[in-house]
N, CA, C and O of each residue as an XYZ file, in Angstrom:
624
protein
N      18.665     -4.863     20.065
C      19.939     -5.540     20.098
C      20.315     -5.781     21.539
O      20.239     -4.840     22.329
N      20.761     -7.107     21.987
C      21.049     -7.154     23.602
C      22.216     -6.793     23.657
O      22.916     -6.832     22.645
N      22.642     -6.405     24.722
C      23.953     -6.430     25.351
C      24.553     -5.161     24.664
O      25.772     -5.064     24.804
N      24.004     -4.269     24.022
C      24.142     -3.270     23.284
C      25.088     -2.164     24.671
O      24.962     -2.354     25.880
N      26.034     -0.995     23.984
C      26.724     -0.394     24.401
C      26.062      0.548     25.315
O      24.842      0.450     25.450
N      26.822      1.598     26.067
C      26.342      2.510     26.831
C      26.151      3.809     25.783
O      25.122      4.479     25.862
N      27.028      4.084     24.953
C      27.027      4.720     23.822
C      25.054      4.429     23.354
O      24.110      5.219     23.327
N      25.130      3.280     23.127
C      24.420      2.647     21.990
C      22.909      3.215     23.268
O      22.413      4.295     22.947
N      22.605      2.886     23.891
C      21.625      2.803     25.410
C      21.337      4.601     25.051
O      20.248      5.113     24.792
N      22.454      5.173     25.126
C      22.049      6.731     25.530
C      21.962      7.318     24.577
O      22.117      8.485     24.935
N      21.705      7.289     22.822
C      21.514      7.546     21.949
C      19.908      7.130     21.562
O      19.032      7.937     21.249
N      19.804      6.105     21.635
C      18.224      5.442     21.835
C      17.502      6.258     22.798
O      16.383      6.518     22.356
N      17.710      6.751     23.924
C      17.001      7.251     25.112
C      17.078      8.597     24.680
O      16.250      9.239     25.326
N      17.798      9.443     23.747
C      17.987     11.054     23.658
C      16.865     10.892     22.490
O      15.797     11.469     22.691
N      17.015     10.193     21.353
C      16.270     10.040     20.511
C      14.743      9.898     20.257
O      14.035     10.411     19.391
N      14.438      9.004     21.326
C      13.196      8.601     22.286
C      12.774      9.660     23.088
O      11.640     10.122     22.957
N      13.327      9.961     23.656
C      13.225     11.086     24.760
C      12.637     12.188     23.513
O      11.454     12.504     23.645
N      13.238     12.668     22.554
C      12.953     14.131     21.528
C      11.431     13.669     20.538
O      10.612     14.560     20.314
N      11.192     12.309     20.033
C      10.494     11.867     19.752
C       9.271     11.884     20.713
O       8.304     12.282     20.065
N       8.966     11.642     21.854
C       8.241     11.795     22.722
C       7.770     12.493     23.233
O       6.627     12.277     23.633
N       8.719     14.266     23.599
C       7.889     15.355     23.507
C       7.564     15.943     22.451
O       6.585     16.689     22.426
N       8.293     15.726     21.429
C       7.370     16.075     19.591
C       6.341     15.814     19.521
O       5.545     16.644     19.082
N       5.958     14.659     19.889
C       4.449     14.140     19.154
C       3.011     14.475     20.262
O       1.880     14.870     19.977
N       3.817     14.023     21.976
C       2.721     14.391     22.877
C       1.839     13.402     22.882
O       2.166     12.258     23.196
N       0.500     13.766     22.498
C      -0.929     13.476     22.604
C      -1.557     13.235     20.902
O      -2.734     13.131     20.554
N      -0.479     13.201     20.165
C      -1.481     13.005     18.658
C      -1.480     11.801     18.614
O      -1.280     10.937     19.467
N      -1.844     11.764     17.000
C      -2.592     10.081     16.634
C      -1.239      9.200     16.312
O      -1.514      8.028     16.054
N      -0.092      9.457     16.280
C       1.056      9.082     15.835
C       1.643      8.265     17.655
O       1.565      8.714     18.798
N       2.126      7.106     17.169
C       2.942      6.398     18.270
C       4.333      6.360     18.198
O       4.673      6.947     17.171
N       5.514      5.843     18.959
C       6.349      5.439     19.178
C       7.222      4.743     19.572
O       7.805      5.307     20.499
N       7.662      3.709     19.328
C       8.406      2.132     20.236
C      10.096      2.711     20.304
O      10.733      3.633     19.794
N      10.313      1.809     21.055
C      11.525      1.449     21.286
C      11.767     -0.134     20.852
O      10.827     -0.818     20.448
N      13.277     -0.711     20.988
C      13.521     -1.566     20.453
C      12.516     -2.804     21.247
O      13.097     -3.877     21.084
N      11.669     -2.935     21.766
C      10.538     -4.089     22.239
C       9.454     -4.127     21.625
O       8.455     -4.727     22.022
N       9.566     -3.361     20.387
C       8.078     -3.930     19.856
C       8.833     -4.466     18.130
O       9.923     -4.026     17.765
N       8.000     -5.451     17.271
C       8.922     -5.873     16.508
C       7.809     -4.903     14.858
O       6.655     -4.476     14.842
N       8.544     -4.918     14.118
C       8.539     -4.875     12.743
C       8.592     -5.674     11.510
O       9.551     -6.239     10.985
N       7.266     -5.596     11.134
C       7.012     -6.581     10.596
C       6.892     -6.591      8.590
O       7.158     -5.472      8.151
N       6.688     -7.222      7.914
C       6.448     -6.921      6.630
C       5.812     -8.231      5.930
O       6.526     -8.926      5.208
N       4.838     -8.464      6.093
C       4.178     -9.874      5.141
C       4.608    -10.889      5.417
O       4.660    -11.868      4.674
N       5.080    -10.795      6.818
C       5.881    -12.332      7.154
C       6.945    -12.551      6.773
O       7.447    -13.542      7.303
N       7.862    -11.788      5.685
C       9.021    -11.795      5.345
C       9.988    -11.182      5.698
O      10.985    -11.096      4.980
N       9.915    -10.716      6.686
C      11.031    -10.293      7.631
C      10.451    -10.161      9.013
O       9.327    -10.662      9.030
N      10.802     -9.681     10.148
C      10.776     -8.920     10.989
C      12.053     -8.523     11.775
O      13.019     -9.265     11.951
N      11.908     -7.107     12.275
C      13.256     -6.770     13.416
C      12.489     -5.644     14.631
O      11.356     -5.163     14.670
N      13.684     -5.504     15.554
C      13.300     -4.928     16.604
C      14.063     -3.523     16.399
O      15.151     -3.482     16.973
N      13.719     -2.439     15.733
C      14.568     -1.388     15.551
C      14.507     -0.746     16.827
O      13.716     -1.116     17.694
N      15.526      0.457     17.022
C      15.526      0.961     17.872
C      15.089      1.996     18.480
O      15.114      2.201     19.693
N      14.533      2.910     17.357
C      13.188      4.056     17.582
C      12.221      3.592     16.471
O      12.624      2.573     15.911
N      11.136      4.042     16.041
C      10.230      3.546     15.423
C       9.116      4.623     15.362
O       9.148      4.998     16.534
N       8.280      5.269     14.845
C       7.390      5.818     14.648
C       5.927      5.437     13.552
O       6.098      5.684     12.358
N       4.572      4.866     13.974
C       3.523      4.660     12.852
C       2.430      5.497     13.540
O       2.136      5.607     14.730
N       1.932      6.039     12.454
C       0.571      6.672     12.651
C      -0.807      6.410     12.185
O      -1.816      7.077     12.414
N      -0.679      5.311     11.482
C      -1.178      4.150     11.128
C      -2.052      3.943     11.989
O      -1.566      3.783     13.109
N      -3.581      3.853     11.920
C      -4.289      3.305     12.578
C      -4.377      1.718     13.066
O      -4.536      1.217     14.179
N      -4.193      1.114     11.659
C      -3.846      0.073     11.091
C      -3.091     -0.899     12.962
O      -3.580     -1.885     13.515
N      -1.766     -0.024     13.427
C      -1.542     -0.535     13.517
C      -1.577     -0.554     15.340
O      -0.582     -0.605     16.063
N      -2.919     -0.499     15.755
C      -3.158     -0.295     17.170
C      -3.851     -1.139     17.245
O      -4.787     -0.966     18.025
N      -3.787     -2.378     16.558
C      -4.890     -3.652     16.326
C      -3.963     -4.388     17.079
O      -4.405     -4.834     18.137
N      -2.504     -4.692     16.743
C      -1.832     -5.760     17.690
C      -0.500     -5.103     18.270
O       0.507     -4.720     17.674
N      -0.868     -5.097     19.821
C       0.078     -4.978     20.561
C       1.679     -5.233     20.212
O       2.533     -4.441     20.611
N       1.930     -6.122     19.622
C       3.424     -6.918     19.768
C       3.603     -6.351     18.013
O       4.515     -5.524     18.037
N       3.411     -6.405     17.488
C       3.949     -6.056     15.642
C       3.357     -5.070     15.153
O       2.157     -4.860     15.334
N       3.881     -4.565     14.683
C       3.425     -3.464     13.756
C       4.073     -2.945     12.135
O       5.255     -2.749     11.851
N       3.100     -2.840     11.417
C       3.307     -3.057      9.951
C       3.537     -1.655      9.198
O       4.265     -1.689      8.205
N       3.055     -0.592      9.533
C       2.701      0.281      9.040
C       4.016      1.974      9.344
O       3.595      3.128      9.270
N       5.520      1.618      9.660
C       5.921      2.341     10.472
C       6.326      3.949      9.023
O       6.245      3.893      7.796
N       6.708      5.077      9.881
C       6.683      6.209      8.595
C       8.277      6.127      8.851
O       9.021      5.881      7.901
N       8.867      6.371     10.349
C       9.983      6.341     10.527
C      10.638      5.290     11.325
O      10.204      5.097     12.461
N      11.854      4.418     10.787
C      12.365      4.117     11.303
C      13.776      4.248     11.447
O      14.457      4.607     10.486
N      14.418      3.920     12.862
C      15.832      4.571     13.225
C      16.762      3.619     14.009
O      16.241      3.327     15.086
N      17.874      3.084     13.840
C      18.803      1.976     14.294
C      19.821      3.038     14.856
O      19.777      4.199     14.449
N      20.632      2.675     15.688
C      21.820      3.205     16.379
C      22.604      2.303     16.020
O      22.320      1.157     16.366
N      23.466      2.468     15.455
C      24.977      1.501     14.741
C      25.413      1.582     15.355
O      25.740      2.525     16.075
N      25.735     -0.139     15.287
C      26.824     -1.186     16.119
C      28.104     -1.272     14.856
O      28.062     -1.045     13.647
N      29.346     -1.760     15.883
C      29.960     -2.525     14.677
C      29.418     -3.798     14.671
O      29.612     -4.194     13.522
N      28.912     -4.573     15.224
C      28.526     -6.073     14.474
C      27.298     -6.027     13.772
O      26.947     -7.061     13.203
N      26.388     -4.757     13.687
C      25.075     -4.230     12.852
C      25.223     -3.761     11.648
O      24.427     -3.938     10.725
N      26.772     -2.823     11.577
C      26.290     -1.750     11.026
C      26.198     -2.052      9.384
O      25.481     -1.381      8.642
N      27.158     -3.331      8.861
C      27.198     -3.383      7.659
C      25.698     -3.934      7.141
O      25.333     -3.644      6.002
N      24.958     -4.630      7.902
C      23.896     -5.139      7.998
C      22.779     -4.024      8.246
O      21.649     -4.465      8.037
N      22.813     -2.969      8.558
C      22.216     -2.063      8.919
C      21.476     -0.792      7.971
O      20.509     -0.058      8.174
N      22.608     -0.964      6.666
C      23.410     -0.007      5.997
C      22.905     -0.628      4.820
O      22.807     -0.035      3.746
N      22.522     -2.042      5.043
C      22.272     -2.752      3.670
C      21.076     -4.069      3.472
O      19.969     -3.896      2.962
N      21.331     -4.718      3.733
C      20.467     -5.714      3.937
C      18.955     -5.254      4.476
O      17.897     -5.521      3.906
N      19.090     -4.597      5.549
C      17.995     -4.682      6.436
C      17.606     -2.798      6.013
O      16.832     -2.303      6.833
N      17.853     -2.278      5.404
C      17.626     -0.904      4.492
C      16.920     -1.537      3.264
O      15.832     -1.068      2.933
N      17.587     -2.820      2.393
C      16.609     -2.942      1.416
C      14.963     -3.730      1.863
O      13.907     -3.613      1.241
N      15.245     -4.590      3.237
C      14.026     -5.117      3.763
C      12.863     -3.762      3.990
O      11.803     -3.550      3.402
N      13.548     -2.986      5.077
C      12.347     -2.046      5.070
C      11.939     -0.802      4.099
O      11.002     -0.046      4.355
N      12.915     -0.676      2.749
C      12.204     -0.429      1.857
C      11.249     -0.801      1.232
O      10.885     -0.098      0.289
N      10.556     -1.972      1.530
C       9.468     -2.651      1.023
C       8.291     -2.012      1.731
O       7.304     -1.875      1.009
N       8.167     -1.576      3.019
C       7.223     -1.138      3.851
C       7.240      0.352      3.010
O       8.018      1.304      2.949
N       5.940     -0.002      2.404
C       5.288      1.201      1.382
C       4.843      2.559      2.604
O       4.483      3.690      2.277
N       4.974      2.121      3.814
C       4.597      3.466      5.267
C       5.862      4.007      5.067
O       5.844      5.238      5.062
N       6.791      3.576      4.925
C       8.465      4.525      5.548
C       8.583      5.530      4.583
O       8.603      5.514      3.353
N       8.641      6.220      5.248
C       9.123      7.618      4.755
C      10.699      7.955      5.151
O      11.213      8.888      4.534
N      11.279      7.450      5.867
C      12.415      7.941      6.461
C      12.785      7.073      7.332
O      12.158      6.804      8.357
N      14.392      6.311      6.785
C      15.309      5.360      7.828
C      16.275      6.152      8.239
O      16.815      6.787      7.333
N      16.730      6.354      9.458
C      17.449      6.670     10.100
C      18.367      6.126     10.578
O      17.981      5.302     11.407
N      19.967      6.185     10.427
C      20.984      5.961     11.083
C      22.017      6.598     11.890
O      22.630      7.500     11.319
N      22.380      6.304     13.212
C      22.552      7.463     13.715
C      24.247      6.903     14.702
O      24.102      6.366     15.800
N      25.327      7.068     14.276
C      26.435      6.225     14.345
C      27.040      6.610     15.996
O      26.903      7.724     16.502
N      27.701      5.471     16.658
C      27.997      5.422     18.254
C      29.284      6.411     17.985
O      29.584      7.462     18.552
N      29.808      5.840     17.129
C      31.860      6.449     16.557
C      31.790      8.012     16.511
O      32.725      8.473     17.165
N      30.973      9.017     15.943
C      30.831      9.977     15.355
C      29.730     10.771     15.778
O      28.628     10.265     15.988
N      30.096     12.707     15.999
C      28.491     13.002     15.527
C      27.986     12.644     14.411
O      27.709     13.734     13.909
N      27.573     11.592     13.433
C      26.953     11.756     12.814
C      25.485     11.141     12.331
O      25.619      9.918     12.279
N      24.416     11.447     12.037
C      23.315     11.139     11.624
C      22.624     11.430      9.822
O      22.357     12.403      9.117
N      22.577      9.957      9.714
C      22.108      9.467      8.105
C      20.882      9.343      7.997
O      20.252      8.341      8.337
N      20.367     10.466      7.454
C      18.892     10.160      7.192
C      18.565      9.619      5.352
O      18.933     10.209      4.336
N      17.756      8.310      5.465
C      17.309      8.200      4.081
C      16.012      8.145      3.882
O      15.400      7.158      4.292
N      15.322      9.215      3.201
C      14.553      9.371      2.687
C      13.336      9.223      1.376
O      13.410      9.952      0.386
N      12.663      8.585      1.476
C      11.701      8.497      0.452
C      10.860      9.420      0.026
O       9.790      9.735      0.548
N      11.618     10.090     -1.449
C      11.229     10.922     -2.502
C      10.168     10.928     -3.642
O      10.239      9.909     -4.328
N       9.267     11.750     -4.001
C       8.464     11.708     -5.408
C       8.877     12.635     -6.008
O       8.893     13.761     -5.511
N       9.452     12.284     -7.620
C       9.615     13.516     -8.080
C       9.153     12.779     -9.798
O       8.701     11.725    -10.245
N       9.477     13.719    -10.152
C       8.561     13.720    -12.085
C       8.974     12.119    -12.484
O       8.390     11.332    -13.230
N      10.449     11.925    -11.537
C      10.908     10.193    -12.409
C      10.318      9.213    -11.557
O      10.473      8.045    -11.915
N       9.368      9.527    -10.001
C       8.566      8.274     -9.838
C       9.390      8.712     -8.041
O       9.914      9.728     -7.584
N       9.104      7.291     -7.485
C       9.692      7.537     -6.134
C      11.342      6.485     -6.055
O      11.714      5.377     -6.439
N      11.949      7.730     -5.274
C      13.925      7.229     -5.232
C      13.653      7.612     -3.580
O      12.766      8.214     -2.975
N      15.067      6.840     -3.157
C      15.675      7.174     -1.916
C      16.445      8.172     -2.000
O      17.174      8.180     -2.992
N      16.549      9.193     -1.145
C      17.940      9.968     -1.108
C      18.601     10.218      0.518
O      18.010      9.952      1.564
N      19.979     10.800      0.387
C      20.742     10.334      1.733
C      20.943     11.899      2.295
O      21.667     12.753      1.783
N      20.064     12.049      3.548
C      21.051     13.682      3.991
C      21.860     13.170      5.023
O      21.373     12.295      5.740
N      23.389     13.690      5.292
C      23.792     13.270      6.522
C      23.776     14.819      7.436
O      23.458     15.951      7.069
N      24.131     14.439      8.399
C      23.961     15.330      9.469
C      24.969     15.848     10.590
O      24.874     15.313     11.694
N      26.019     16.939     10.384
C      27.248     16.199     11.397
C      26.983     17.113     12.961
O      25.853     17.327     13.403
N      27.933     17.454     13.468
C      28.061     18.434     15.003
C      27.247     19.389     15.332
O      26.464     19.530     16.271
N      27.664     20.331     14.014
C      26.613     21.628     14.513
C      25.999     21.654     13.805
O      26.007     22.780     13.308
N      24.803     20.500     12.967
C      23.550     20.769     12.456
C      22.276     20.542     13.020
O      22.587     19.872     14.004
N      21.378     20.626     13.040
C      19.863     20.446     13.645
C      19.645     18.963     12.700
O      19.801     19.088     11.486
N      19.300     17.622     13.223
C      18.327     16.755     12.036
C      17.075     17.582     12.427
O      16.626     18.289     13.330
N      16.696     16.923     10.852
C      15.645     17.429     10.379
C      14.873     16.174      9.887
O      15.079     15.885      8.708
N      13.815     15.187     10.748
C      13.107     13.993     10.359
C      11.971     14.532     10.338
O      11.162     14.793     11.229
N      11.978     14.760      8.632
C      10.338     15.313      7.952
C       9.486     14.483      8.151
O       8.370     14.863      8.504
N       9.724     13.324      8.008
C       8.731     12.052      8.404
C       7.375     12.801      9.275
O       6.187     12.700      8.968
N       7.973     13.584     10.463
C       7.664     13.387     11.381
C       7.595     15.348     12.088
O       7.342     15.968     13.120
N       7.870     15.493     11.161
C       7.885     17.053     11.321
C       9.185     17.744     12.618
O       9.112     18.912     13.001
N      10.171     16.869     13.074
C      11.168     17.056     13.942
C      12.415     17.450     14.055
O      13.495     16.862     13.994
N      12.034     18.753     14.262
C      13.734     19.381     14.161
C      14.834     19.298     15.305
O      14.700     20.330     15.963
N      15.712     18.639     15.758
C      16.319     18.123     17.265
C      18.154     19.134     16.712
O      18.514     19.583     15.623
N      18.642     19.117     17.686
C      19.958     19.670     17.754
C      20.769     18.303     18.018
O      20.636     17.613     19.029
N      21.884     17.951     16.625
C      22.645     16.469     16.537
C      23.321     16.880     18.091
O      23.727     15.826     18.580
N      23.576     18.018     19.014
C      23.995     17.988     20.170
C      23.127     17.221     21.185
O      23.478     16.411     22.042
N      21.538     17.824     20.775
C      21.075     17.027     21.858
C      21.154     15.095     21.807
O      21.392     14.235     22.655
N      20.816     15.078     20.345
C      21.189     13.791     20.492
C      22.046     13.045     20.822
O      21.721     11.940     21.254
N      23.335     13.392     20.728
C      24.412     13.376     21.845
C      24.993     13.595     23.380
O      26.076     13.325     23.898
N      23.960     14.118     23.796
C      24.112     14.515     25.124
C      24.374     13.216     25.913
O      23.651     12.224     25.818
N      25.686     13.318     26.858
C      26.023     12.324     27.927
C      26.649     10.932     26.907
O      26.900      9.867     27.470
N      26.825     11.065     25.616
C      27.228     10.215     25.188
C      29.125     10.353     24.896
O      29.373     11.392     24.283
N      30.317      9.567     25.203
C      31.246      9.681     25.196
C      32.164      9.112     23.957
O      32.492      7.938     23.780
N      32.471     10.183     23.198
C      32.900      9.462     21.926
C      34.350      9.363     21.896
O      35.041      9.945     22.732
N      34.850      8.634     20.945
C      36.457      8.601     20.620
C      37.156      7.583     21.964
O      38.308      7.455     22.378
N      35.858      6.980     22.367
C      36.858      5.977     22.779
C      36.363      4.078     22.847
O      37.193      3.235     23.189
């Protein structure tokens, strides 16, 4: 998203930043909002953290198809769009395991998750507020919702 907030900038970078020493040196990658997301030609976007481990998808530099997690930092001119539209697009990407929303206004962080259970596969919603740890199984990452907040100035 251009022109995006300072809020919005230092939530992406804490997020990125925890994502980045999690993974290290394994077979699993990570973007930021410059690489795009793709799905059969029927959509694409530039989310704002991103995670594939996908071999699949070290074939082309610029798109990638295959992501387990993906994560947006809500805007108000995103968020209804964020929340809906573009949640049912990348439910189609049979890789995601886990969309992430993670709001500028609030501690809070929305994780939705893709479930198997005896009735087949559902989404379900954990949220996350001040003093909890997320927990993005996707990806095996337990972070403190403080750190993800760090240097970020809310309530105004």
């Amino acid at each position: 998203m251009a022109r995006s907030s300072d809020n919005h900038s230092r939530l992406s970078i804490n997020l990125l930043t925890a994502i980045n020493l999690h993974l290290r040196d394994g077979d699993c990658q990570f973007f930021s909002g410059d690489v795009k997301v793709n799905y059969a030609d029927a959509f694409f976007y530039y989310p704002d953290a991103f995670v594939t481990c996908d071999p699949r998808d070290r074939n082309d530099r610029y798109v990638k198809r295959y992501p387990k997690l993906i994560a947006e930092v809500l805007s108000p001119s995103t968020k209804n769009f964020d929340c809906s539209d573009k949640l049912a697009d990348y439910q189609q990407l049979k890789s995601l395991e886990e969309y992430v929303l993670i709001s500028q206004d609030e501690m809070r962080v929305e994780c939705r998750r893709q479930v198997q259970d005896e009735n087949g596969e559902r989404w379900e919603t954990v949220v996350y507020g001040a003093a909890d740890r997320a927990i993005f199984q996707s990806i095996q990452l337990d972070v403190a919702i403080e750190e993800l907040y760090r240097g970020v100035s809310l309530g105004r």
